[in-house]
C-alpha positions in Angstrom: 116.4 88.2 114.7 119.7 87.0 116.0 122.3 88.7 118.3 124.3 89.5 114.8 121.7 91.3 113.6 122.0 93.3 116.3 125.9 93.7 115.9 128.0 96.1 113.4 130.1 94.3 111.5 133.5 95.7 110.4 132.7 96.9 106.8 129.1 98.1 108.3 128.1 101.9 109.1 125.6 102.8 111.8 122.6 105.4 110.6 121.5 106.0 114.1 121.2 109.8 114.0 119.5 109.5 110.6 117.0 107.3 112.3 116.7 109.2 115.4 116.2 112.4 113.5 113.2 110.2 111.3 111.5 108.8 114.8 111.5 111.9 117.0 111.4 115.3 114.4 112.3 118.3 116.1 112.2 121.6 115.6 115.9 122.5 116.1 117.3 120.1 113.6 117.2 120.3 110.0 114.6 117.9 108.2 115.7 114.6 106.8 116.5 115.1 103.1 115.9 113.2 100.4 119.6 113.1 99.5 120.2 111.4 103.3 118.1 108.6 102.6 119.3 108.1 99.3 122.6 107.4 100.8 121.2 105.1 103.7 119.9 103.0 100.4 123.3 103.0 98.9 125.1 101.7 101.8 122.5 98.6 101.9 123.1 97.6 98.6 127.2 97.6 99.9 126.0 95.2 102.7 127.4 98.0 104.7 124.4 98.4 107.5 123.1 96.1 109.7 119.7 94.2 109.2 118.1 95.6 112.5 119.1 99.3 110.8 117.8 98.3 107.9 114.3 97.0 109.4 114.1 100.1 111.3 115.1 102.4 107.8 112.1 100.8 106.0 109.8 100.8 109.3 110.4 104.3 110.2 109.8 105.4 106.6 106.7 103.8 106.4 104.8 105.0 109.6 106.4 108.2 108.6 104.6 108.2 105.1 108.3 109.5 103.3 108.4 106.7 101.5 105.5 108.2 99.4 107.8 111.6 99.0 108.4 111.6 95.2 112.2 112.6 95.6 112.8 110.2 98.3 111.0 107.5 95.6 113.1 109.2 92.5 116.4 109.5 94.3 116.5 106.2 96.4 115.4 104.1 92.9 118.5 106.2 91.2 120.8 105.0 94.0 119.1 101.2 93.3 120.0 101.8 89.5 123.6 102.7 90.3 124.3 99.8 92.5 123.1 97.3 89.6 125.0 95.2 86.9 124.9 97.4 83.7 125.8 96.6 79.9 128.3 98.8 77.9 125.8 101.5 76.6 127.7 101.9 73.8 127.6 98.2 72.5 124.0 98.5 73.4 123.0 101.5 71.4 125.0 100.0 68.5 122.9 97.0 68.8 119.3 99.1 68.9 120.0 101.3 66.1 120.7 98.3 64.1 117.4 97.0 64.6 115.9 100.1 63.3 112.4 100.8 64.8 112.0 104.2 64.4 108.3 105.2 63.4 106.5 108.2 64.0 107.6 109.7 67.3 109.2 106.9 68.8 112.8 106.8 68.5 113.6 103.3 68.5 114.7 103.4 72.3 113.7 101.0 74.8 110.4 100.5 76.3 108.9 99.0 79.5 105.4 98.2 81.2 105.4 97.6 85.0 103.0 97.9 87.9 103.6 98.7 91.8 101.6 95.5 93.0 99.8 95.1 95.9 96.0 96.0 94.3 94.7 92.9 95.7 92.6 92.1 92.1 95.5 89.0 91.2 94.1 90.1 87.8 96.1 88.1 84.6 99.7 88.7 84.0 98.7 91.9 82.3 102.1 93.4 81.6 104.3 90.6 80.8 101.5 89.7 78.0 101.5 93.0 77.4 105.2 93.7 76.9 105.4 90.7 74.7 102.7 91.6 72.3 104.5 95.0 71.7 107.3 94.2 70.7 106.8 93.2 67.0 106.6 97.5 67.2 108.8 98.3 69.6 112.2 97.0 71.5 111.2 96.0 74.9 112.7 95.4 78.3 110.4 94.3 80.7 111.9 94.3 83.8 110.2 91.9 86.3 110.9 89.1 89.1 109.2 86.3 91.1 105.8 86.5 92.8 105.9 89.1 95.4 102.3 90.1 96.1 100.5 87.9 94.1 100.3 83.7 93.0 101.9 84.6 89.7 104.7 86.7 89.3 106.0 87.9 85.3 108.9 85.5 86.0 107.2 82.8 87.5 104.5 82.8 84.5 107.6 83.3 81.7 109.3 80.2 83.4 106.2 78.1 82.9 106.1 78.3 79.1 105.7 74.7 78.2 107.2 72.9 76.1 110.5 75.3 76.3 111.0 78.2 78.6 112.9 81.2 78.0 116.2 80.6 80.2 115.7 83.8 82.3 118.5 83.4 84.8 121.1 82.9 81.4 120.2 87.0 80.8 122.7 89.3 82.1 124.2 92.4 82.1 127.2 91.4 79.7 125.0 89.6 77.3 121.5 91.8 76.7 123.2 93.5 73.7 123.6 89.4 72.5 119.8 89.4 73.0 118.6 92.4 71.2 121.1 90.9 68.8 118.6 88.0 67.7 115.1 89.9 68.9 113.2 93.1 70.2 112.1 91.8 73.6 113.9 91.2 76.2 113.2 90.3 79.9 115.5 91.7 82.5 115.1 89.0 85.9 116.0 91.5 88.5 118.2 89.1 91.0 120.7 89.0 87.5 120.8 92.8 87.1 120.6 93.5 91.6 122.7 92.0 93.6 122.7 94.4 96.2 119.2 93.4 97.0 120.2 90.2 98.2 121.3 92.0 101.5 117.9 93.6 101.9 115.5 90.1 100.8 115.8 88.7 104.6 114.5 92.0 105.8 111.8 92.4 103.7 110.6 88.6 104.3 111.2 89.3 107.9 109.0 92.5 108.1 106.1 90.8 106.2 104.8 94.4 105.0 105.1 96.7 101.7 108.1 98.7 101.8 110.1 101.8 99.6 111.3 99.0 97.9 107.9 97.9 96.4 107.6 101.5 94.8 111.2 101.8 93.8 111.7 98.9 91.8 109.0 99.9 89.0 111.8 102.9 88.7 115.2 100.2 88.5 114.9 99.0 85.0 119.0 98.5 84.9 118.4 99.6 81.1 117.0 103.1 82.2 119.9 105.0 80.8 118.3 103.4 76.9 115.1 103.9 78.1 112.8 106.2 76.1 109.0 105.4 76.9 107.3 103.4 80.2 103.8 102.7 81.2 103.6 102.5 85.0 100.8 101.0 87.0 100.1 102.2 90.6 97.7 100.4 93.4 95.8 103.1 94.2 95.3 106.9 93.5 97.4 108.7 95.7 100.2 107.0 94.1 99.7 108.4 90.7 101.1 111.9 91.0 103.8 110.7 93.4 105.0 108.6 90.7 105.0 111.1 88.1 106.8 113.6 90.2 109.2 110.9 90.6 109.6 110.4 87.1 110.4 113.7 86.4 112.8 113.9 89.3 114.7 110.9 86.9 114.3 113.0 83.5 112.1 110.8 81.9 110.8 112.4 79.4 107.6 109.8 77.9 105.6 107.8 80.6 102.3 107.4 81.4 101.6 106.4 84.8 97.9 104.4 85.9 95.8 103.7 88.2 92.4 102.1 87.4 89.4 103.7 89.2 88.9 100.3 91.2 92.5 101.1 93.0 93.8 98.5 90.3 97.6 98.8 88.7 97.1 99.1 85.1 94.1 100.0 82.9 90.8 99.0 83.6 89.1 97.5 81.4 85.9 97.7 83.9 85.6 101.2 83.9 87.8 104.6 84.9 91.2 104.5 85.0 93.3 107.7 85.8 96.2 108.5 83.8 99.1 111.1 84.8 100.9 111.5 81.8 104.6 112.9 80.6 105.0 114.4 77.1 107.7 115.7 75.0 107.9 119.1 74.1 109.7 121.5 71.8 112.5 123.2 74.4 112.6 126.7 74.2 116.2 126.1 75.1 117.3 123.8 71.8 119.4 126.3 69.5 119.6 123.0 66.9 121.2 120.1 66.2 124.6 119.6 68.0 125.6 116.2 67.0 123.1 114.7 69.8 121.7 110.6 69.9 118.2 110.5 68.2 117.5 106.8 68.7 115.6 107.7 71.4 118.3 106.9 74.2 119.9 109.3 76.6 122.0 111.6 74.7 125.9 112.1 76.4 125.9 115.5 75.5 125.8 118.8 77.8 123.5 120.6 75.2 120.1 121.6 76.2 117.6 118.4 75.1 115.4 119.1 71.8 112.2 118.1 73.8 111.3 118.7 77.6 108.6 116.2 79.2 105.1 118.1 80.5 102.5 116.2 82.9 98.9 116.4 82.3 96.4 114.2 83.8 93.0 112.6 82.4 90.7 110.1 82.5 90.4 107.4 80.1 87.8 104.6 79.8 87.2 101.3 78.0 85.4 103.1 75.0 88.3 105.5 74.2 89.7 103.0 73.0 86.9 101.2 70.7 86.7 98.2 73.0 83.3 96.8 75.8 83.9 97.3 79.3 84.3 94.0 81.2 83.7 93.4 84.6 87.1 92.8 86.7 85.3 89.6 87.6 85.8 88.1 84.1 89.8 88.9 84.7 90.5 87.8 87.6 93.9 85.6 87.8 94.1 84.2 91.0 95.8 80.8 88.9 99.4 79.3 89.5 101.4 80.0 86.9 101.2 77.1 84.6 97.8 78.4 84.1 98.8 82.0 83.5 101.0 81.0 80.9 98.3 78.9 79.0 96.1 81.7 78.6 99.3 83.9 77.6 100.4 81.1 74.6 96.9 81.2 74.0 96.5 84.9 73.3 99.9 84.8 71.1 98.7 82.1 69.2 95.0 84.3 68.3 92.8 81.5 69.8 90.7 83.7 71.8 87.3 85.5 70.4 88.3 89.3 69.3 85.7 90.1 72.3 87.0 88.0 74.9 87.6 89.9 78.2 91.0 89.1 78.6 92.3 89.7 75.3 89.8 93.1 75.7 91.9 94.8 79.1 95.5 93.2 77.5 94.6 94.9 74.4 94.1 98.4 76.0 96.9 98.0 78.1 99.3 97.1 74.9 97.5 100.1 73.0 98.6 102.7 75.6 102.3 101.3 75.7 102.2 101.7 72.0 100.3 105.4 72.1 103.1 106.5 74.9 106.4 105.4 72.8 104.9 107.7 70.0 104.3 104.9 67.4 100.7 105.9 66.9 101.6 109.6 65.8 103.0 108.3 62.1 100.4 108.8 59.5 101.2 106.0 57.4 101.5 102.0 59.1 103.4 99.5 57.0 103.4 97.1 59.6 103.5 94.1 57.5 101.7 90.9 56.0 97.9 91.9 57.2 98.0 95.1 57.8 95.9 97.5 55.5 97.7 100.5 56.3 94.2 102.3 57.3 95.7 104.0 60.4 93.1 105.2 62.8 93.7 109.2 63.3 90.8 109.9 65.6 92.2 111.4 69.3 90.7 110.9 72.8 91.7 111.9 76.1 95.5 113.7 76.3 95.0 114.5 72.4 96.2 110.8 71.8 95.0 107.8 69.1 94.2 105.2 71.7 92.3 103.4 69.0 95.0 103.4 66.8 97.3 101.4 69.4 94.6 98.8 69.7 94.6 98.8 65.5 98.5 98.2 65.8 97.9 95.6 69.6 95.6 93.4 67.1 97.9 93.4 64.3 100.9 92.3 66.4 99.0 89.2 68.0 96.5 88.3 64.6 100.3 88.3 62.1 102.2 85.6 64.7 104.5 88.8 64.9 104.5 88.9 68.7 104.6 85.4 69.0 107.5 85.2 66.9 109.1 87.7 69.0 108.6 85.4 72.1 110.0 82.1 70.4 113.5 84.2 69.2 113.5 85.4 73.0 112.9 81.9 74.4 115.7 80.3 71.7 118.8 83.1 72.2 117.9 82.9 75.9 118.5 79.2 75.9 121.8 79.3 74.1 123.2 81.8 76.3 126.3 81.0 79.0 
C-alpha cells in the first residue's frame, strides 16, 4: 500500500469506531449490528472509505467469523444490490410476461443457478452449462464474472465460444429487456451491472484471501427484484443453513441451496449432497386476490403475499434422480477455458453418450433448477417436437419429482431447444450498442 491509502480523501468517511468496536468487543458497548456493516458496505461502493479501512473491514470480519452471520450476508448483498445498475422493472416485466412461460408452479419469473466457489474440485463449468440447458423451460439470468477461484470462470468459458461469442460486455442494465426481447437466457457480467465494486477489486487482489464479498455476490443478481426461483451452491456444510437464513432475510420465497457431501458447490454426482430448501406456502394471511403480479416477480403491492417460503432440509443422492453415481474424478475441470467451452458446445449439440459422467452431474444439476422453479409440478408436459408427454410423477426427497426435471434436462439438450436458446443469446448480444 501507498501513503494514500493510508490518507482520507475529501468525499471519504472514516469507520474507525466501527472497527475498533469489531477488533476489541467489550462488554460496555453495544454489539456491532448487522445494519452497521451494512452501511460500511454502502459507503465502499460510493468510493467513500479508504482502501486501508476497507482491508481492515473485510480482515476484521473474517478472523471475527461475522462474515458467516446470515443477516450480515443478507443485508450487506441487499446494500450490494442497491448500489448496482438496474433496468426499468416495469419494461422488464412487460417483456417476461410476453414470453409466456408459465407451467405448473412456476410463474414465468426469472431464474438463476450460482455457486460460492472456493471448493477446490475446479469441477466443469457446471452452472453456466446448467443455466443454459434450462432455459428452453424457463427465463434465465445467470449472473456470473471472470475466474476468481478457479482456471475457468462462467464468463471466461462463455467468451470462448468459438466460432462467435456472445458479446457479454454489450449487456447492460438499459438493454436486458432488449435481450429477453429476442430469447429466455440471459447472462448478466457483473463489472456491467457493479460498478461500485471497482473500488473494492484492488483490495481484494491485495488481501489475496476469500472475503464477505465471495458469499455476497451469489445474493447480487441485479435482477433480484424479477427473481422467482435460484439454486445456490455452497463450499462446504456450514455454509448451507447460513445461506438459507440469508435468503429468507431477502424474502426469497423458492431456492434451494447445496452443498455436495465432498464439501463441493453444487450437486454431486459422486455421492451425498445436502440440500436446505425454501418452499412456498399457502399464507394464512392472504384474504384473496387484490390485483397482485402473478408472473412470478415481486409484486408492488402492500397486501400480505398468497404464499410464504418454509425451509426444510434433506439429503439427496445421484439415484433420486434415475441417474449412476460418478466419481468426481471423472469431472474434474481443471482446463482453460477454450476447453470448457468445447465440452459445453458439445453437450448442446447431444454428442455425448446419455451415460457420460459429465452430462450425468450437469443433468442433475439442471433437474433441480427445473424441480425448484415449480415446472415439474404440472401434470401434463407439451414441451415440444420429442417430447412424449409421459411426465414422471414419482417424488423423492423434499416431496419433489427430481426424475422428472432430468425427463425435462434431456429433452431441452436431445430437441436443439437449449442450444437454440444459446445461438439467439450469442446473436442479440452481438448486435447490441
Amino acid at each position: 500500500m501507498t501513503v494514500q491509502d493510508f490518507e482520507v480523501k475529501p468525499n471519504q468517511v472514516s469507520i474507525a469506531p466501527l472497527l475498533q468496536r469489531l477488533a476489541y468487543p467489550a462488554e460496555s458497548l453495544p454489539p456491532v449490528e448487522a445494519s452497521e456493516i451494512a452501511a460500511a458496505f454502502a459507503l465502499i461502493f460510493e468510493d467513500r472509505l479508504s482502501a486501508v479501512q476497507t482491508a481492515a473491514l473485510l480482515t476484521l470480519l473474517h478472523s471475527t467469523q461475522r462474515d458467516k452471520d446470515p443477516q450480515v450476508i443478507a443485508q450487506c448483498s441487499q446494500r450490494m444490490r442497491d448500489a448496482a445498475l438496474k433496468p426499468d422493472l416495469r419494461i422488464l416485466k412487460k417483456t417476461l410476461r410476453a414470453r409466456g412461460k408459465k407451467e405448473g408452479k412456476y410463474g414465468g419469473g426469472i431464474c438463476d443457478i450460482v455457486g460460492t466457489g472456493g471448493d477446490s474440485h475446479s469441477t466443469f463449468n457446471i452452472s453456466t452449462t446448467s443455466s443454459i440447458i434450462a432455459s428452453p423451460l424457463i427465463l434465465m439470468a445467470k449472473h456470473g464474472n471472470r475466474a476468481q477461484t478457479s482456471m475457468s470462470g462462467s464468463a471466461d468459458v462463455l467468451n470462448a465460444i468459438v466460432p462467435t461469442p456472445p458479446n457479454l460486455t454489450a449487456i447492460s442494465a438499459s438493454n436486458i429487456a432488449d435481450v429477453y426481447g429476442a430469447t429466455n437466457y440471459a447472462f448478466l457480467y457483473a463489472p456491467n451491472f457493479h460498478p461500485g465494486m471497482g473500488y473494492a477489486s484492488p483490495v481484494r487482489r491485495g488481501l489475496g484471501l476469500r472475503t464477505i464479498f465471495n458469499l455476497m455476490g451469489p445474493l447480487a443478481n441485479p435482477l433480484d427484484a424479477a427473481l422467482e426461483a435460484r439454486v445456490v451452491g455452497v463450499a462446504y456444510k456450514s455454509l448451507g443453513p447460513v445461506f438459507a437464513e440469508a435468503l429468507l432475510e431477502n424474502g426469497c420465497k423458492k431456492a434451494l441451496v447445496v452443498c455436495g457431501a465432498e464439501d463441493l458447490d453444487e450437486i454431486s454426482c459422486a455421492g451425498p449432497t445436502n440440500c436446505w430448501r425454501l418452499t412456498e406456502y399457502p399464507n394464512p394471511e392472504y384474504k384473496g386476490p387484490t390485483g397482485e403480479d402473478n408472473d412470478g416477480c415481486t409484486s408492488d403491492d402492500d397486501a400480505p403475499p398468497r404464499t410464504v417460503p418454509r425451509l426444510e432440509s434433506f439429503t439427496l443422492v445421484p439415484s433420486d434422480f434415475g441417474l449412476q453415481a460418478h466419481p468426481l474424478s471423472a469431472v474434474h475441470g481443471r482446463k482453460l477455458p477454450g476447453e470448457n467451452a468445447a465440452k459445453l458446445m458439445s453437450i448442446l449439440r447431444n454428442e455425448l453418450p446419455r451415460d457420460d459422467p459429465i452430462l450425468t452431474f450437469v443433468l442433475m444439476n439442471v433437474a433441480a433448477l427445473l424441480v425448484i422453479s415449480g415446472i415439474c409440478e404440472s401434470d401434463t408436459s407439451n414441451m415440444g417436437p420429442g417430447d412424449d408427454g409421459k411426465v414422471i410423477t414419482e417424488r423423492g426427497p423434499g416431496g419433489a419429482r427430481w426424475k422428472e426435471g432430468v425427463r425435462r434436462a434431456r429433452w431441452c439438450i436431445e430437441s436443439g431447444a437449449s442450444l437454440g436458446c444459446l445461438e439467439k443469446f450469442i446473436e442479440v448480444s452481438n448486435k447490441l450498442q
